[in-house]
C-alpha positions as CSV (number, residue, x, y, z in Angstrom):
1,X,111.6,121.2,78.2
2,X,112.5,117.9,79.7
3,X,110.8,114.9,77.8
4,X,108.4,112.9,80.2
5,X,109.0,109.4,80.5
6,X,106.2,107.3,80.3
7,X,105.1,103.9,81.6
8,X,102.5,102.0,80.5
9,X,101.3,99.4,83.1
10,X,99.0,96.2,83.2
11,X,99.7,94.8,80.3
12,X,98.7,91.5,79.2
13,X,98.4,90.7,75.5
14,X,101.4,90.7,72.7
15,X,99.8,93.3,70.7
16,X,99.0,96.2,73.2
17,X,102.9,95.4,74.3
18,X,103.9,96.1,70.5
19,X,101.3,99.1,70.4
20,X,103.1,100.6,73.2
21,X,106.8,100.1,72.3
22,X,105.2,101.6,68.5
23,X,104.1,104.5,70.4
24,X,107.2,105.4,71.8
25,X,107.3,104.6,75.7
26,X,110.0,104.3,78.1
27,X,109.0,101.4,79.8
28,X,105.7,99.0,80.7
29,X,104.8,97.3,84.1
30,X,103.9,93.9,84.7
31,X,101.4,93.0,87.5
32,X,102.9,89.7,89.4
33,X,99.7,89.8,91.8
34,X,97.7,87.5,91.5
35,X,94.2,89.5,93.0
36,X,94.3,91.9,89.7
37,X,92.4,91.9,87.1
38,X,95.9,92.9,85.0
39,X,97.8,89.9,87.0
40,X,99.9,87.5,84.8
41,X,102.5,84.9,86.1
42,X,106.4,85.4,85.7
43,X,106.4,83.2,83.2
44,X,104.2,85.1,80.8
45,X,105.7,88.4,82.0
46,X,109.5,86.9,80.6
47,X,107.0,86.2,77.0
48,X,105.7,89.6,76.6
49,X,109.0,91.0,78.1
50,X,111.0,89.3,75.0
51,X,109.4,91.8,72.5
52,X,110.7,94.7,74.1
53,X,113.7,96.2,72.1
54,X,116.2,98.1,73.5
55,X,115.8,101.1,76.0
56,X,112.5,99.9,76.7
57,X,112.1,99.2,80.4
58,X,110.5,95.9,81.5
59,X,109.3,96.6,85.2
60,X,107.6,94.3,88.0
61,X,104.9,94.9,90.1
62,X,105.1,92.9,93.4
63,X,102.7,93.3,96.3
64,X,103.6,92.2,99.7
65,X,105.5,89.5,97.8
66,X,108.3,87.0,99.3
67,X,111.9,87.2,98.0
68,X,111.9,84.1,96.5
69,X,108.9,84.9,94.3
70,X,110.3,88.2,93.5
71,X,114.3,86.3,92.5
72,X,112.3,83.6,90.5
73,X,110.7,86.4,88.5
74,X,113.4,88.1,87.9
75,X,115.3,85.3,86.8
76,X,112.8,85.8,83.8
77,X,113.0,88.9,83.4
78,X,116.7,90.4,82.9
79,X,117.1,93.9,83.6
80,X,113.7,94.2,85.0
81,X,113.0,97.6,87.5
82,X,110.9,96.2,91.2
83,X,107.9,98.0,92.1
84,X,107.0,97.7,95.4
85,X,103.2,98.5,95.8
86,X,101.8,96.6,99.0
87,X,103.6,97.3,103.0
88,X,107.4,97.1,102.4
89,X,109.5,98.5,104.6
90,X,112.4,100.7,103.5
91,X,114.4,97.7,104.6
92,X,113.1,95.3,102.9
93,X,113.0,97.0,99.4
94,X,116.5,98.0,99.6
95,X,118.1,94.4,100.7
96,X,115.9,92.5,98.0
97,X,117.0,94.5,95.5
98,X,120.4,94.9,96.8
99,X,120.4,91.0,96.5
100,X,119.1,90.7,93.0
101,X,120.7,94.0,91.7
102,X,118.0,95.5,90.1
103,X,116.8,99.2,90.3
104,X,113.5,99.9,92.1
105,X,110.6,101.6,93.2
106,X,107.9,102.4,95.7
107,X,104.3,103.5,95.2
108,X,103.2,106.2,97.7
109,X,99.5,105.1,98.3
110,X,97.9,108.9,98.8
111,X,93.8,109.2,100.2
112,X,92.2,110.6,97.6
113,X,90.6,113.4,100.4
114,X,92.3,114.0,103.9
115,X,89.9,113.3,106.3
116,X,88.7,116.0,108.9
117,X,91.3,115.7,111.8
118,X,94.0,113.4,110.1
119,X,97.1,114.9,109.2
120,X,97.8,115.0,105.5
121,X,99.9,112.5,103.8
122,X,103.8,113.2,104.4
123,X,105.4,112.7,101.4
124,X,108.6,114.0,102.6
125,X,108.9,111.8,104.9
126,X,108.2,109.2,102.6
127,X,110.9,110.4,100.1
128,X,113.1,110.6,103.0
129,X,112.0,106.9,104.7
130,X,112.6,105.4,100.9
131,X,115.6,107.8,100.1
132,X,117.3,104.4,98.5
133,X,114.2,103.7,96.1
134,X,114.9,105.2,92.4
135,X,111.5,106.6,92.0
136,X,108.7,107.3,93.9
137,X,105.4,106.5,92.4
138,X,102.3,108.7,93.1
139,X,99.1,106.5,93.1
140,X,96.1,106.9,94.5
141,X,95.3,105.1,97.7
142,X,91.9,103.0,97.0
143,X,90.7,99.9,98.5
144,X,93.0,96.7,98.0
145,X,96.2,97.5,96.3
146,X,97.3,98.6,92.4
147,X,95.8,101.1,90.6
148,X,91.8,101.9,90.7
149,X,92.0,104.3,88.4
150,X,91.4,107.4,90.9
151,X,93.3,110.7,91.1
152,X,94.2,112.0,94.0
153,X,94.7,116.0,94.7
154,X,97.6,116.6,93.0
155,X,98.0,120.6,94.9
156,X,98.3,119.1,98.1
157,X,101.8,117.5,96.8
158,X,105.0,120.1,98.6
159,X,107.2,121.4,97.1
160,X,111.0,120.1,96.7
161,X,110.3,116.3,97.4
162,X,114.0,114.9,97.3
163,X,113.0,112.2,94.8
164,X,112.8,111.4,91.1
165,X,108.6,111.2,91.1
166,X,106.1,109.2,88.8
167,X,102.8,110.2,88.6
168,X,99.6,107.8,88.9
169,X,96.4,107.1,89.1
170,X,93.4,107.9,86.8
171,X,95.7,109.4,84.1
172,X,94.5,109.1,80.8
173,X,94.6,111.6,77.5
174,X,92.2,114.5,78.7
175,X,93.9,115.2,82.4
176,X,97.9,114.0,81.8
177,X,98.6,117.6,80.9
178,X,97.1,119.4,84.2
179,X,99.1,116.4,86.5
180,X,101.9,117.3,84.3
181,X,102.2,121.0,85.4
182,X,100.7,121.2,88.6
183,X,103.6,118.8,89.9
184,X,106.4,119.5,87.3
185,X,109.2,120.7,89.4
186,X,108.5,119.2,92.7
187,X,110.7,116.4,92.3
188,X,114.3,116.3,91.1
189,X,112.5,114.7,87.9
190,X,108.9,114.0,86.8
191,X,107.5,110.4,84.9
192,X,104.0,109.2,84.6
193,X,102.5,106.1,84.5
194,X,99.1,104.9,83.1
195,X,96.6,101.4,83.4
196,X,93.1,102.3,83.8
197,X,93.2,105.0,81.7
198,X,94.0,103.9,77.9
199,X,92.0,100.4,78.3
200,X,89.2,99.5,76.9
201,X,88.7,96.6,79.6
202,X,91.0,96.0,83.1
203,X,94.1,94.0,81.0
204,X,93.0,94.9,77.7
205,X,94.8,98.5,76.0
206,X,93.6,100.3,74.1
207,X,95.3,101.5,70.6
208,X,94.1,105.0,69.8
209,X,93.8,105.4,73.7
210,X,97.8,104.7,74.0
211,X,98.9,106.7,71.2
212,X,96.4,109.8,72.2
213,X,98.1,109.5,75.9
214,X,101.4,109.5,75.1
215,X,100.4,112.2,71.9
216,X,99.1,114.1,74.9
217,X,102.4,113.7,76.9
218,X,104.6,115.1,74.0
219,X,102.5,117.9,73.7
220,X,102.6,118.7,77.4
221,X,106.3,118.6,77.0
222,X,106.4,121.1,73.8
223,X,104.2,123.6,75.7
């Protein structure tokens, strides 16, 4: 079985960032939007990114955010992945990241119910709009932007989506399993990503909550 890469998210504090690189993640996120609860500034995002050893993934989170802020960040942050998580065009993703040579990706903000008459969302299409992203990631679409810890309907995903996927929204310990299998295969490979879901407060981790997620994760992956 393919090991699941995981991505911890909204982190804030020195010692959930050591909890999670102790646990054994892939990589952790970084919320450069100011609005959240989980927001910190570039500045402390290049701190907390320091303590990251080797083959552990800093990444971004911008929303709708300008390409100077995003360059000035990243100037921080070396090696740093972009996740783009408000409006960006196709366009816009690909030529800031083009410019700043970093890898990237795009969160796919799915309703958590299709309404009676609307079309359900294409992600397809989406893949296909955002072919140049790295990843796709699946979050649930909720009022204002980032995470609110909601899943979405994880059956209503097609098959075959042309795109390395991560799966979000309202993950935690007890459901990371049943995402796991309902969408492993659908993309060409599947990651998943958790806030909300091993806190104990929005910007505060959890410890046992970590290491029972990603403990739920590795036994996912040896079933």
């Amino acid at each position: 079985m393919t090991r699941t890469r995981i991505k911890i998210c909204g982190l804030t504090r020195e010692q959930d960032v050591d909890v999670a690189v102790s646990a054994g993640v892939d990589a952790v996120g970084f919320v450069l939007y100011a609005p959240s609860p989980r927001a910190v500034t570039a500045k402390r995002a290049a701190a907390l990114a320091q303590r990251l050893p080797a083959f552990v993934t800093p990444v971004l989170l911008f929303v709708n955010a300008g390409a100077e802020e995003i360059s000035h960040a990243c100037t921080q942050v070396p090696g740093a992945w972009l996740q783009f998580h408000g409006d960006e065009t196709p366009e816009a993703c690909q030529q800031i990241a083009n410019a700043l040579g970093r890898r990237w990706m795009r969160a796919a903000r799915i309703p958590l119910e299709t309404l009676a008459g609307q079309p359900p969302f294409d992600l397809l299409k989406y893949a296909l709009d955002y072919q140049n992203a790295d990843a796709l990631l699946l979050d649930a679409h909720v009022e204002g932007y980032g995470g609110g810890g909601k899943t979405f309907n994880w059956s209503q995903l097609p098959q075959n989506v042309n795109a390395h996927l991560v799966l979000s929204g309202g993950l935690n310990a007890a459901n990371v399993t049943e995402g796991l299998s309902a969408l492993r295969g659908r993309g060409l490979s599947l990651a998943v990503d958790v806030s909300s879901g091993v806190e104990s407060a929005k910007g505060i981790k959890d410890a046992d909550k970590i290491h029972a997620f990603v403990n739920a994760v590795r036994l996912a992956d040896a079933g």
